[in-house]
N, C-alpha and C positions, 0 to 999 in steps of 0.2 A: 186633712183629717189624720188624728192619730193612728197608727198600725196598731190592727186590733188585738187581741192576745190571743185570742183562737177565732177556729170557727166550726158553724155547726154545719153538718150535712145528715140530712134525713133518709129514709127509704121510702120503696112506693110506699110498706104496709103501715108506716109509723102515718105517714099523711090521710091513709085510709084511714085509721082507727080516731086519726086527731078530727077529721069531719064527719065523722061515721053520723046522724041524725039529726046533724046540724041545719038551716036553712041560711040564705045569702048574706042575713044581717049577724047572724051567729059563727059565719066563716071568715068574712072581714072584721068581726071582735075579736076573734080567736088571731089572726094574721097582727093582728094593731100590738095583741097581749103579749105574742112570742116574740117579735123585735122587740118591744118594749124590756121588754124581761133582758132580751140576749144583749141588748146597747147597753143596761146599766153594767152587767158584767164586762164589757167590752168587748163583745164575742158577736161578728158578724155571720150571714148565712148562703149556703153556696145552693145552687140548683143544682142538680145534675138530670143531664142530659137522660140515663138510662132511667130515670124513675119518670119524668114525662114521656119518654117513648112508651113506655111500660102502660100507663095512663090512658093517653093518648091512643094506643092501640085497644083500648076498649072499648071505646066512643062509636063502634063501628055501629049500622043500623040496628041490627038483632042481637046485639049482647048484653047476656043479663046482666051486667054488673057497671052499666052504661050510667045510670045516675049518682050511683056510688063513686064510679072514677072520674065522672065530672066534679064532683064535689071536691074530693082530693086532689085535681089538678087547678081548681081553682083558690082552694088554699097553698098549693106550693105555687103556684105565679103572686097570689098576693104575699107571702109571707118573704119570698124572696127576691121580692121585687126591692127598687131604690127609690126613695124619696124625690132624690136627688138629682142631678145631670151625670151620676158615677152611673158607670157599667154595673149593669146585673154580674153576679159573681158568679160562673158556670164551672161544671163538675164536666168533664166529658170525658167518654169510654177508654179504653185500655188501648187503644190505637194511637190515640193521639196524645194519652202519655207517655207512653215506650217511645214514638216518631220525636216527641221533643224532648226526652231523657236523655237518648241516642243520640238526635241531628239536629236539634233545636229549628223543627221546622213542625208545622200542623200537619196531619196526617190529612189524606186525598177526600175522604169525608167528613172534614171540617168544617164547609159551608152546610153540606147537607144537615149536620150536629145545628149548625144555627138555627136553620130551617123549621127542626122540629123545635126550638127556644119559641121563635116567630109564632108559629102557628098554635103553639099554649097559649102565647099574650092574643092573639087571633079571637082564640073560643072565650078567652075566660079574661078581660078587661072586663067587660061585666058578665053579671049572671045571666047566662040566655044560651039554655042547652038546646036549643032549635039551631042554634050556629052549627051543630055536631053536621047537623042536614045540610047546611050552607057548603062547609068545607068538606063533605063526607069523600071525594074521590082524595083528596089531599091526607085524611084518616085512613083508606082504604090501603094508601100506599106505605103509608108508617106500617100500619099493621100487617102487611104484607113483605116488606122491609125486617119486619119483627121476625118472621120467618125465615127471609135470609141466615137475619145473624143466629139463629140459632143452630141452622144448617152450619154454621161457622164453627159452631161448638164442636159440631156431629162430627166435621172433619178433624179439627185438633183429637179429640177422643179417638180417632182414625189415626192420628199420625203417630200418638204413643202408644196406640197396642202396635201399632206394625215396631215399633222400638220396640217390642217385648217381645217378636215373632207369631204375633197373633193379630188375626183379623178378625175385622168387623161382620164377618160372616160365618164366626165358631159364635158368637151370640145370638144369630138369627135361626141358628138351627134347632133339632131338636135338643130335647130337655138334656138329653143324657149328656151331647157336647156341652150344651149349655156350662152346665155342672163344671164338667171337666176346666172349660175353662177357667169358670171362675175360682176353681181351688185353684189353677197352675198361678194367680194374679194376686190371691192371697195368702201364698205363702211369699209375698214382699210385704212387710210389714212398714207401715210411711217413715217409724223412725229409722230406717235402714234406707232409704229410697235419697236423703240428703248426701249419706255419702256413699252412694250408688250411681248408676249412670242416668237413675227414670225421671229425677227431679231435674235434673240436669238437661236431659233433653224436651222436656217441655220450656224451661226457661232459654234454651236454644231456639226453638219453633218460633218462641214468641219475638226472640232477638230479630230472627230471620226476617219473618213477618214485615215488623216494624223497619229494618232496610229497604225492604222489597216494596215496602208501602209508596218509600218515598225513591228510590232510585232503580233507574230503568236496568241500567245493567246489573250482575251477578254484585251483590253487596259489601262492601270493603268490610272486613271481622270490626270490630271496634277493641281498642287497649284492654289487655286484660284488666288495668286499675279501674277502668269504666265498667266493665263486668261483675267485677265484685262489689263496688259500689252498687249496682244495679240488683244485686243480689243479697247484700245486706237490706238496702233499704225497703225493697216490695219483697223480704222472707215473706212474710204473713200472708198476704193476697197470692205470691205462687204457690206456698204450700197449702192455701185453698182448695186454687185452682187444680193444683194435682190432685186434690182428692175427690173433688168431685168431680174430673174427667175419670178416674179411677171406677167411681160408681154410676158414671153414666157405663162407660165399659163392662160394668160387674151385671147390668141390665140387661133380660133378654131381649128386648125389643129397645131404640130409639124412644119412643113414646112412652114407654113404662119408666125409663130413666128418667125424662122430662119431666112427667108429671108432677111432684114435689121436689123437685130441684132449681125450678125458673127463678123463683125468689133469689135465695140462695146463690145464683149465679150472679145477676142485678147486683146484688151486694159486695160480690168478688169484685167487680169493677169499683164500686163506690170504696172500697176496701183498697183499691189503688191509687186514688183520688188521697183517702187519709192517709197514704203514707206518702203521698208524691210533697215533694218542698217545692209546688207551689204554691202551697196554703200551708204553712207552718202551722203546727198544733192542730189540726183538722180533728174534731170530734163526731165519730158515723155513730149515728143514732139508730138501732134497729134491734131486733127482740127475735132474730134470726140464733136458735143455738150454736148454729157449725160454725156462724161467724164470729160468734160472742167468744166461744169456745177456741179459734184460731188467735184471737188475737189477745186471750193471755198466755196461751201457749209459746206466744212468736212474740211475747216482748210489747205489748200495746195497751198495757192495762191502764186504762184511764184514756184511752181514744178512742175505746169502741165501749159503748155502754146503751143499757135497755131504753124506752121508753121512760117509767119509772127513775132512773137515774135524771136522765134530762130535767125531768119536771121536777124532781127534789134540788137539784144542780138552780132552776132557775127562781126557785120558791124559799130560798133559803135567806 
């Protein structure tokens, strides 16, 4: 098969709104229409991992939004699935692009990353949301897992206020620290923060990390030519990243941060996916402002574009 010219990658809420009232025979039409569309352009389609977990962690018994996320995880398993004997083409989280940027090796929850690929084809080979019931301890644990990594955030967001001399407990207090500290955090303004130490030590963290993922001992530095390459090519997704640990930090509460920011975060990875070179020309599909917004600020204009866009892109 010829190398395609690009490719697309979606978000959860673009899948959401693309099955939003649809039924079984309306979601495999729509699946048939969007390959169809994207092969004439020559433009293939990537899952990613984070927007079935996303999905998938909804499916649980009592949540309301349980027949909506089936629907949208059964259009991204049919739309992204292969005709073929080729491999499904997977997007997977920021772990295990930094681990093979750095060490060209897959990050320690790699398998698990499959796992949740497995058990979307599981629920939704066909239409039969009673399977939700079938595999529900196996959803219980995704969605419970979802909680981890988001604890994951909580501690990065930990790790650069403590770089700024401030802890995660001048936010939990009363109003008046509160305040305080959120003036002492903005008065760094982000376009100062690149040639300052704060962007720098998030993209540290995350170097760190990424060693730490894969070797047991204290982690060899990597070349500084690796580092700036590293830092040219995900600008856009760290300078995300830094901003929204920034306003998880500006939050008084963990949860009050959380609350409209989960999306947004989903997309910081998917945001690392389209700039990683292993999918040259990655086009992220999402109607996310902060991300639309970052990425023609950081150089990316014509790889990140709205809903709207796409469908004019394949209707043309």
């Amino acid at each position: 098969m010829n190398k395609p010219k690009g490719y697309f990658l979606l978000d959860t809420n673009i899948y959401r709104i693309l099955s939003y009232g649809l039924n079984e025979t309306d979601i495999l039409a729509k699946a048939k229409e969007l390959r169809g569309k994207e092969d004439k352009f020559e433009h293939q389609r990537i899952c990613s991992v984070i927007v079935a977990l996303e999905l998938i962690s909804h499916l649980t018994a009592n949540d309301p939004a349980r027949q909506h996320c089936y629907k949208a995880l059964f259009l991204l398993n049919h739309h992204t699935q292969t005709l073929s004997n080729e491999h499904r083409l997977i997007a997977y989280p920021l772990e295990n692009v930094l681990t093979t940027f750095f060490l060209g090796k897959n990050c320690k929850q790699f398998q698990s990353y499959n796992e949740v690929i497995r058990l979307m084809e599981l629920l939704t080979e066909q239409y039969d949301i009673s399977l939700c019931d079938t595999y529900i301890t196996w959803i219980d644990e995704i969605a419970s897992g979802k909680k981890s990594f988001r604890q994951g955030i909580q501690k990065q967001a930990e790790n650069l206020l403590k770089e700024r001399g401030l802890s995660w407990d001048s936010f939990t207090a009363p109003v008046l620290r509160v305040n305080k500290a959120i003036k002492k955090i903005n008065q760094l303004r982000l376009a100062e923060y690149k040639q300052g130490d704060s962007f720098y030590k998030l993209a540290t963290i995350l170097i760190n990390e990424a060693y730490s993922n894969i070797c047991r001992l204290w982690p060899p530095r990597p070349d500084k030519a690796k580092v700036q390459e590293y830092l040219d090519i995900f600008q856009a997704p760290l300078q995300l990243y830094h901003l929204l640990l920034r306003k998880i930090g500006e939050a008084p509460t963990m949860e009050n941060a959380a609350s409209d920011k989960w999306n947004t975060i989903n997309d910081m990875h998917l945001l690392f996916n389209a700039c990683d070179k292993v999918f040259t020309n990655t086009i992220l599909v999402t109607n996310d402002e902060l991300v639309l917004e970052c990425g023609v600020t950081y150089g990316l204009t014509g790889r990140v574009g709205r809903l709207s866009d796409y469908e004019q892109f394949l209707n043309q």
